[in-house]
C-alpha positions as CSV (number, residue, x, y, z in Angstrom):
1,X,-3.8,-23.1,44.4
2,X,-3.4,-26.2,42.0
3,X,-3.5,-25.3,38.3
4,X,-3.2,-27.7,35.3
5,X,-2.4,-26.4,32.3
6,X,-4.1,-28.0,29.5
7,X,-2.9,-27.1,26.0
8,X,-4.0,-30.6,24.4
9,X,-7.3,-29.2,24.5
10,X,-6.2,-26.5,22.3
11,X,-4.0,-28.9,20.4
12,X,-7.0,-31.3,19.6
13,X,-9.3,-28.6,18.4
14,X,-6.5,-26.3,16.6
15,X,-8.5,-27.3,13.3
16,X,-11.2,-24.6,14.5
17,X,-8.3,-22.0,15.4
18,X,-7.1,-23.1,11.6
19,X,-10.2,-22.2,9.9
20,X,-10.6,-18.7,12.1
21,X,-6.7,-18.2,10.8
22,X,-8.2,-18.4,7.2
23,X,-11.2,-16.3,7.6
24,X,-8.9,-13.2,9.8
25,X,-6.1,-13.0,6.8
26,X,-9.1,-12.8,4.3
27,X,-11.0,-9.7,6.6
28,X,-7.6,-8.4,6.8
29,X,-7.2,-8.3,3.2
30,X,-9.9,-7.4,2.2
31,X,-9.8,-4.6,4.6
32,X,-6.5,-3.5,3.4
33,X,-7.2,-3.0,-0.1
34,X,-10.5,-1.3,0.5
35,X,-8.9,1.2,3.0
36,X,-6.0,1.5,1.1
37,X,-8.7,2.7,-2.1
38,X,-10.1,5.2,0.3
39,X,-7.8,6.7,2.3
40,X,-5.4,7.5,-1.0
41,X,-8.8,9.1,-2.4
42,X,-9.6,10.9,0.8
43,X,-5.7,12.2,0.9
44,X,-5.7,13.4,-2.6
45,X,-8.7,15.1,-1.9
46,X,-7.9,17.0,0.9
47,X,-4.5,17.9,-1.0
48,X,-6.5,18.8,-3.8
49,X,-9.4,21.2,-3.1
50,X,-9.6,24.3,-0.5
51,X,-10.1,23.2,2.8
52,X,-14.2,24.5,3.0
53,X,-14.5,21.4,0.6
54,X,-12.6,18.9,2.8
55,X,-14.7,19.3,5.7
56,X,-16.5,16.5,5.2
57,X,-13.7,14.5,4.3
58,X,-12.0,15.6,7.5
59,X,-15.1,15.0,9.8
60,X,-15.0,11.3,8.6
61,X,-11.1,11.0,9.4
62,X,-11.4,12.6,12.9
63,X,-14.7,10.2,14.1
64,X,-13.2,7.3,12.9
65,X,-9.6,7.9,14.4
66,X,-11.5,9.3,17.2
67,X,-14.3,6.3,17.8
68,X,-14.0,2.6,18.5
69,X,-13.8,0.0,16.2
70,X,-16.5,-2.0,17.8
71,X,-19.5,1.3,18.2
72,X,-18.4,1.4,14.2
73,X,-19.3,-2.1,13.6
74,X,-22.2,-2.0,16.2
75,X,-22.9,1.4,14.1
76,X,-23.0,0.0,10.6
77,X,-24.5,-2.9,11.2
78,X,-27.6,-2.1,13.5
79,X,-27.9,1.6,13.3
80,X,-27.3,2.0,9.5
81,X,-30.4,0.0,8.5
82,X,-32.3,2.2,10.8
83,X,-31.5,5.3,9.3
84,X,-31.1,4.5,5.4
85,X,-33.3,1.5,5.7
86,X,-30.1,-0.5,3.5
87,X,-29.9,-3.8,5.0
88,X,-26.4,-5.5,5.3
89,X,-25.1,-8.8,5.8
90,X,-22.5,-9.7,8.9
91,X,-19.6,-9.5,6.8
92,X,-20.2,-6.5,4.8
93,X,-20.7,-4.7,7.3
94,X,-17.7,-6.1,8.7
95,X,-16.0,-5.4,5.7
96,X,-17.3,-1.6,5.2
97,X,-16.1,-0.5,9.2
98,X,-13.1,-1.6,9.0
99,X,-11.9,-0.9,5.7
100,X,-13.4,3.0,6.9
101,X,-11.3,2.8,9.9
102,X,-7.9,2.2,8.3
103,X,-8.6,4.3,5.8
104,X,-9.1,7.1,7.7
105,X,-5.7,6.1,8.8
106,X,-3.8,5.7,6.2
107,X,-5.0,9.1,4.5
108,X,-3.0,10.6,7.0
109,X,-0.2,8.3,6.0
110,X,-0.6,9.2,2.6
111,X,-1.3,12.8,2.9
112,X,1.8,13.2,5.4
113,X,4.2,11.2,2.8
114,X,3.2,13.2,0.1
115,X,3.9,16.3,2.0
116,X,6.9,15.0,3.3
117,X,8.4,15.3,-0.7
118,X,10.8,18.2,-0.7
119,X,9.3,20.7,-2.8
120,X,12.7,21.4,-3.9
121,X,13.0,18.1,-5.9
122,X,9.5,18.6,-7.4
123,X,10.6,21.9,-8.8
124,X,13.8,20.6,-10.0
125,X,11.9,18.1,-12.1
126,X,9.7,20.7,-13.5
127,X,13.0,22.7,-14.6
128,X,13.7,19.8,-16.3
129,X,10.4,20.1,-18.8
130,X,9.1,17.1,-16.4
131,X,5.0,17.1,-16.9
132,X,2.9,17.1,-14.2
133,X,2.0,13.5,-14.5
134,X,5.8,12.8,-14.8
135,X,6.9,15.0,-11.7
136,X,4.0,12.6,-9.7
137,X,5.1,8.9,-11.7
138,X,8.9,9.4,-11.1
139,X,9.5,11.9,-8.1
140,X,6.9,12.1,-5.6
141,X,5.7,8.5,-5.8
142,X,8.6,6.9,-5.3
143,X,9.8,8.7,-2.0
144,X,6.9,9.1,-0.6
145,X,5.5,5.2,-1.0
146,X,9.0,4.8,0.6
147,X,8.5,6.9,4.0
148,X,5.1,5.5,4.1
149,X,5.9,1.6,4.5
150,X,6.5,1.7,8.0
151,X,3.3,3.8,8.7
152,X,1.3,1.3,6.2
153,X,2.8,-1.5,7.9
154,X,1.7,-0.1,11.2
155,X,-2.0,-0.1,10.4
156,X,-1.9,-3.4,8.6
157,X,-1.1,-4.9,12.2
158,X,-3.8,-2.9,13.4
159,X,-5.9,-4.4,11.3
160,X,-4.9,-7.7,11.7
161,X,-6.0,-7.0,15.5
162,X,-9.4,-5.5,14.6
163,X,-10.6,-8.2,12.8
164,X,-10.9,-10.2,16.5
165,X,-13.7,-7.3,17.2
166,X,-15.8,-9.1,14.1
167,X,-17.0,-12.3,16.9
168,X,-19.4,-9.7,17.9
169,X,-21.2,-10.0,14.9
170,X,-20.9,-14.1,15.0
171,X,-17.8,-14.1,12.0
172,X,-15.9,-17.6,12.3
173,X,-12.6,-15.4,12.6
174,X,-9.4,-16.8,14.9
175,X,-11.5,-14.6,18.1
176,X,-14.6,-16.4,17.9
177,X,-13.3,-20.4,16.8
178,X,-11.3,-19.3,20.6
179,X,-14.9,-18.8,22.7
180,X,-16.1,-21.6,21.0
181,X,-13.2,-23.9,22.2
182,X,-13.9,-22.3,25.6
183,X,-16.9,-22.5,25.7
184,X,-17.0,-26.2,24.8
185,X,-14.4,-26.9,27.6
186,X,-13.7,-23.7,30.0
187,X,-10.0,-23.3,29.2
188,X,-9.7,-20.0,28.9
189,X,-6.3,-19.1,29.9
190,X,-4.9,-22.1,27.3
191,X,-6.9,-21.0,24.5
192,X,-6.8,-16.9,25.0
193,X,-2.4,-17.6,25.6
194,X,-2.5,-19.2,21.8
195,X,-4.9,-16.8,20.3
196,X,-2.5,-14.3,21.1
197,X,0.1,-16.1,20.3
198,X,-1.2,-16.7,16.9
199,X,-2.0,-13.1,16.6
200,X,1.6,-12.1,17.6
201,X,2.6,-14.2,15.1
202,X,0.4,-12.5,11.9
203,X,1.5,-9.3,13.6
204,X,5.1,-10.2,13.4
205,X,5.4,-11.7,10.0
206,X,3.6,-8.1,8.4
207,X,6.2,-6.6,9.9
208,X,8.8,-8.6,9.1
209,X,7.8,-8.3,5.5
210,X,6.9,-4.8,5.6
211,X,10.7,-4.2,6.7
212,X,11.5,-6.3,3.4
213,X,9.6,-4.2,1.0
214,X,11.6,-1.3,2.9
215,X,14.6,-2.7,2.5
216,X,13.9,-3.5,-1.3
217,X,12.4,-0.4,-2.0
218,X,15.4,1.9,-1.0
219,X,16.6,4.4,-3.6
220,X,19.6,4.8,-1.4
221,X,21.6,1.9,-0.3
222,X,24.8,3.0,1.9
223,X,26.2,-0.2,2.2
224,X,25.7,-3.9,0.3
225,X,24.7,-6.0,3.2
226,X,21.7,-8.0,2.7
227,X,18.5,-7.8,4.2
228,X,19.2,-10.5,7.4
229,X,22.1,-8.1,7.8
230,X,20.2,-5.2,8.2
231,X,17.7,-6.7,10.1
232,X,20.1,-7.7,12.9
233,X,21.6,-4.3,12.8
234,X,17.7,-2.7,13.2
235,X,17.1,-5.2,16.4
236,X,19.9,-4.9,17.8
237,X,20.2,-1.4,17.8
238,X,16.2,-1.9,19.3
239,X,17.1,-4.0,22.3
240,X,20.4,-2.0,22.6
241,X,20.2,-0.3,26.2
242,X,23.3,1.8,25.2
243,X,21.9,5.7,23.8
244,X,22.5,5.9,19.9
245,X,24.2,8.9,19.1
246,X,24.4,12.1,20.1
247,X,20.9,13.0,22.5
């Protein structure tokens, strides 16, 4: 079987793929601050009150953990009209399904790093004449916004990955400009292989920065090595086939 690979195609219409770059970092900021708003309410909440008044909270959690991300767009956006008779638009809907599946999420992030605080440091603090507000500004914030960057950097990828389910609902995102490019010229395997490459790439740089913001962020700092340093330290011990300590 004789194949050509044809990746000028891609390369002559890579202004489309540009424009669906643009439109997929704005879903997936917009979906990050809006599910960052509601899953930090949701986990106070739940942390706050007994846990006959979180059942609702925890019924939304466990469907949209539990659920699709495209039946909760498909949901939003056909179904809810039918049964509030509110009419959206594409990308609010877009906007609403997604920012309600990384928040339900990332209230478990939150509610897990808040929980993670050692109690013993909180009641230090108040031994100290620290105030509520105080004991939460200066004690439980900072160590637990600490243990939850990896987490939150975990479900920003995620969302930078369920913003390709918005072509169902015709959104120009990176997804969609790709089935238009195929569909204009039936290259498939050349556009889907840059797509993802693109996406890989978005995926890679969150990361990358999330392990920043880690890095800066640390209230402990063992050594003074700088943060390439550590990062070639953290992938190497990654790829490193050799067991890391004791098992």
């Amino acid at each position: 079987m004789n194949f050509e690979f044809r990746f000028d195609i891609v390369w002559n219409n890579f202004p489309l793929l540009l424009e669906g770059i643009q439109t997929t970092i704005v879903l997936s900021l917009l979906t990050m601050a809006l599910g960052t708003i509601i899953g930090l309410f949701v986990a106070i909440i739940r942390l706050r009150v007994r846990r006959a008044y979180a059942v609702p909270l925890i019924i939304y959690v466990e469907v949209f953990r539990g659920t699709p991300g495209l039946i909760q767009i498909v949901w939003i956006y056909y179904c809810l009209p039918i049964v509030t008779g509110l009419q959206l638009d594409a990308i609010t809907s877009l906007v609403i399904a997604m920012a309600l599946n990384v928040g339900s999420y990332l209230s478990e992030v939150f509610r897990a790093g808040i929980q993670g605080v050692d109690k013993g440091h909180i009641e230090a603090a108040a031994a100290l004449g620290f105030k509520p507000g105080q004991i939460t500004r200066r004690v439980v914030v900072p160590q637990a916004a600490y243990r939850m960057i990896p987490a939150i950097g975990n479900v920003f990828v995620s969302a930078i990955k369920l913003s390709s389910l918005c072509s169902v609902l015709g959104m120009s995102e990176l997804m969609y400009q790709g089935q238009i490019i195929i569909a204009n010229f039936f290259r498939p395997i050349e556009v889907f292989t840059v797509v993802a490459v693109i996406y890989l790439i978005m995926a890679y740089s969150t990361s990358l920065f999330m392990m920043y913001l880690e890095w800066k962020l640390a209230w402990v700092k063992r050594d003074n090595k700088s943060f390439w340093q550590s990062f070639k330290n953290i992938s190497r011990s990654a790829f490193s086939l050799k067991p890391q300590g004791d098992i």
